[in-house]
N, CA, C and O of each residue as an XYZ file, in Angstrom:
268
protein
N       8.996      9.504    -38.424
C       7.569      9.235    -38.399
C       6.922     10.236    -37.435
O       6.755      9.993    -36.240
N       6.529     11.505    -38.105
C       5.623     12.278    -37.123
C       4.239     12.243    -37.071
O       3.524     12.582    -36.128
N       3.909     11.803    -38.169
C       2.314     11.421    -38.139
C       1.995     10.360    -37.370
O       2.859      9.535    -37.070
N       0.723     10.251    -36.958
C       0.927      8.967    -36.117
C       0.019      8.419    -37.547
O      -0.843      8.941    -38.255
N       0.732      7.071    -37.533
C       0.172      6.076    -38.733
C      -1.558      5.435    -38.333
O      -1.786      5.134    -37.162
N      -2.241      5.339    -38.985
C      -3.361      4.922    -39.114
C      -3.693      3.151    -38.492
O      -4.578      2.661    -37.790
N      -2.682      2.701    -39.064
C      -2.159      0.938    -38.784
C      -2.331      1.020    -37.472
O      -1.918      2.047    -36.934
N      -2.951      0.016    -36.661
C      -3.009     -0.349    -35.381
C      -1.582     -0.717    -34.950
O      -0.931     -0.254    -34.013
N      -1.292     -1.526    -35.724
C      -0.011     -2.812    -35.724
C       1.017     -1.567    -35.641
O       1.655     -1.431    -34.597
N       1.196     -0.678    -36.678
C       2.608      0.149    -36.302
C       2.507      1.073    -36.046
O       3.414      1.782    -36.484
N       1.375      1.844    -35.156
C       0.903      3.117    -34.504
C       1.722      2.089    -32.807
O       2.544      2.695    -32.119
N       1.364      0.814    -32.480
C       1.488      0.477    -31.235
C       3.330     -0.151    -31.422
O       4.328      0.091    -30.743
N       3.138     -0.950    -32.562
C       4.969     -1.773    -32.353
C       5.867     -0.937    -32.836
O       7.027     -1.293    -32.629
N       5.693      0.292    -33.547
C       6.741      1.049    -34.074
C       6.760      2.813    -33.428
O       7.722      3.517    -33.124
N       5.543      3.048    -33.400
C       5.409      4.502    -33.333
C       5.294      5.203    -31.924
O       5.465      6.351    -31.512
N       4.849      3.742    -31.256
C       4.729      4.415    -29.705
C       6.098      3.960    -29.219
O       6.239      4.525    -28.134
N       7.055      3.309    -29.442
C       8.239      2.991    -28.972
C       9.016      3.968    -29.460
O       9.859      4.363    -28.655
N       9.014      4.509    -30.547
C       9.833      5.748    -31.198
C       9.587      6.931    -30.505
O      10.550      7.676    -30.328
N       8.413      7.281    -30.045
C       8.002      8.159    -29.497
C       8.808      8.302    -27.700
O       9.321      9.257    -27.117
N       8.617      7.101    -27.370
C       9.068      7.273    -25.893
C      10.773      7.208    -25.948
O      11.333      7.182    -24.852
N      11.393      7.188    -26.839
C      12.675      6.423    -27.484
C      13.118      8.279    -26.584
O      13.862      8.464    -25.620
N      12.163      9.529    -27.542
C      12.320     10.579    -27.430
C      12.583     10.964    -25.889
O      13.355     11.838    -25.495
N      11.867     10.221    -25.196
C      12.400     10.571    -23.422
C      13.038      9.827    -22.805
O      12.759      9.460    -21.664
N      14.105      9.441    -23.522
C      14.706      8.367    -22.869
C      15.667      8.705    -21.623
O      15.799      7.907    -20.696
N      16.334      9.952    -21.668
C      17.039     10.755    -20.661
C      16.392     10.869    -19.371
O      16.976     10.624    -18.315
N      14.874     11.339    -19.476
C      13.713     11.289    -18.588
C      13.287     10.082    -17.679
O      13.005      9.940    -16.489
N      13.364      9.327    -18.722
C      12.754      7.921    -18.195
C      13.730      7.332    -17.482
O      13.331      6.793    -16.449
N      14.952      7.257    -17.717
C      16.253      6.652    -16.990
C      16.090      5.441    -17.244
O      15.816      5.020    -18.368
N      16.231      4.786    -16.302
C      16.329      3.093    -16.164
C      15.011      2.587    -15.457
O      14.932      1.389    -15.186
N      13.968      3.442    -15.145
C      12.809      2.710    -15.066
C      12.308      1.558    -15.513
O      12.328      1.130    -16.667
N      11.630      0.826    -14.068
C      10.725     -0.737    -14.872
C       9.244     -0.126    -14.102
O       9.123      0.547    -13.078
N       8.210     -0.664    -15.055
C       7.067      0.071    -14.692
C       6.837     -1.641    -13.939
O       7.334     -2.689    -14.351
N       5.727     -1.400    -12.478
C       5.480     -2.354    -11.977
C       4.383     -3.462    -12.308
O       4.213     -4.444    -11.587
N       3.517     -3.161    -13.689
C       3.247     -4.401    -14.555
C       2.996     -3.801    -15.621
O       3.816     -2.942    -15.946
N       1.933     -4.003    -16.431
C       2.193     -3.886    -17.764
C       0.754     -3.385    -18.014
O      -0.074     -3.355    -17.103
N       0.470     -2.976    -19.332
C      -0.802     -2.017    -19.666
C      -1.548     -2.927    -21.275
O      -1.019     -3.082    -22.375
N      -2.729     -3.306    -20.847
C      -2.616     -4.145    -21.951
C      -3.881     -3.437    -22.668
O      -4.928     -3.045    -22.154
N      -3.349     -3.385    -24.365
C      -4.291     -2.947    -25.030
C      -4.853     -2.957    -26.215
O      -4.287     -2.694    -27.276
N      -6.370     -3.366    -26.010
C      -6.695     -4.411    -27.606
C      -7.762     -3.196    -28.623
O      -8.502     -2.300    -28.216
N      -7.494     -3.571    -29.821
C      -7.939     -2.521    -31.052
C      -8.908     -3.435    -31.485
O      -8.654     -4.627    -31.654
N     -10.042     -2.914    -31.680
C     -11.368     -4.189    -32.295
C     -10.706     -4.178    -33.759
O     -10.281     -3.310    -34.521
N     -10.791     -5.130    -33.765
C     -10.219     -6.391    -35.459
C      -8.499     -5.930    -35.936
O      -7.829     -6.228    -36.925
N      -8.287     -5.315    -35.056
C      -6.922     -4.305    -34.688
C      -5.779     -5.047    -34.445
O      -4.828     -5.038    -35.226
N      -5.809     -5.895    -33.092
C      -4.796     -6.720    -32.720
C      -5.216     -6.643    -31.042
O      -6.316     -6.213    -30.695
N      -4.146     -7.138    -30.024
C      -3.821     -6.797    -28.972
C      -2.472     -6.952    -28.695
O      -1.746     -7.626    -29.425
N      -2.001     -6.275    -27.510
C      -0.798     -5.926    -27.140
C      -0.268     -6.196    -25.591
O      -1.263     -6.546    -24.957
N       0.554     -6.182    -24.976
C       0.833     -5.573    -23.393
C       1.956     -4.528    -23.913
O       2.571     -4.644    -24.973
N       2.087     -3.633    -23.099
C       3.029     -2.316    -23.199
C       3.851     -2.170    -21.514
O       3.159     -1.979    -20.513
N       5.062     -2.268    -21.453
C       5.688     -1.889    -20.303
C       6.814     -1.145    -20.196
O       7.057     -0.671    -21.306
N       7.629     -0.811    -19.384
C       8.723     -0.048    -19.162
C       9.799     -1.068    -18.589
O       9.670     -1.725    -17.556
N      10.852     -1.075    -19.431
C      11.933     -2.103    -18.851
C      13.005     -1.221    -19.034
O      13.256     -0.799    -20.162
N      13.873     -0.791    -17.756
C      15.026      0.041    -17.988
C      14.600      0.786    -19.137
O      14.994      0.809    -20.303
N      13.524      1.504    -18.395
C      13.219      2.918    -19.377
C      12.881      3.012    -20.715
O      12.811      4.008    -21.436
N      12.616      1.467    -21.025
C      12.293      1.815    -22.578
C      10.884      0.378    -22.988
O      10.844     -0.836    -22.788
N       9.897      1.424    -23.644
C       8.912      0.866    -23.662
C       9.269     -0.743    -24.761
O       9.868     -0.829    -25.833
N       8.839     -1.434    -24.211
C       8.456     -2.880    -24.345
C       7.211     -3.275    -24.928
O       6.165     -3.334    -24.282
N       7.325     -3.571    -26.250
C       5.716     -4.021    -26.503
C       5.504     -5.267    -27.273
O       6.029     -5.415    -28.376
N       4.610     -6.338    -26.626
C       4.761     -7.484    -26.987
C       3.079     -7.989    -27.237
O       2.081     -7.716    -26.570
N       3.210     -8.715    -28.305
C       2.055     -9.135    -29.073
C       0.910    -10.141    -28.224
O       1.277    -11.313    -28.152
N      -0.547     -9.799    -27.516
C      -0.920    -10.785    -26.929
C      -1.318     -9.737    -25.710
O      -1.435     -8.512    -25.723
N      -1.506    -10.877    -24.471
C      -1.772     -9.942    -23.566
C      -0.886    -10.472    -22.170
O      -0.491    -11.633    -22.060
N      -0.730     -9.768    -21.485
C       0.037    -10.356    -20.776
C       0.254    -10.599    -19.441
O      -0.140     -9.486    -19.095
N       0.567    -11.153    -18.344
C       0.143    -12.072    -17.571
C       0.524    -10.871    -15.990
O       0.034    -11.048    -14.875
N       1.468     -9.758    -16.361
C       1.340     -8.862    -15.370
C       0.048     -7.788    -15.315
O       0.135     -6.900    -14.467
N      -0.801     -7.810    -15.923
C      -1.632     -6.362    -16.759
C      -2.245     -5.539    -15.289
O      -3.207     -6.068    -14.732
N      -1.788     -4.529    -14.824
C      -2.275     -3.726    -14.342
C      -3.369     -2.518    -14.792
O      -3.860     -1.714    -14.000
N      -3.606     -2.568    -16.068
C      -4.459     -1.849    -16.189
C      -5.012     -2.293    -18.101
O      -5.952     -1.696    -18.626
């Protein structure tokens, strides 16, 4: 998937996790210290985090959100 897809839903649960999948050597075992939450008008919402280096993305919003 090099295009980024149009879909809210699998631009954020599929395409941005594939994407960071790509730095995973980089990222190591990183945990990011809360979470990034982010909503698409009629789109959905999300939180996004770093758990041992690999992005985490869960439906909703979520209760660490730093930004």
């Amino acid at each position: 998937m090099s295009t980024p897809p149009s879909d809210p839903e699998v631009f954020v649960t599929q395409y941005l996790p594939a994407r960071f999948r790509q730095y995973a050597s980089v990222l190591g075992t990183v945990d990011s210290p809360g979470s990034l939450g982010l909503q698409v008008l009629d789109g959905g919402q999300w939180t996004l985090s770093l758990r041992a280096g690999e992005l985490v993305v869960e439906a909703g919003s979520g209760e660490d959100l730093v930004l």
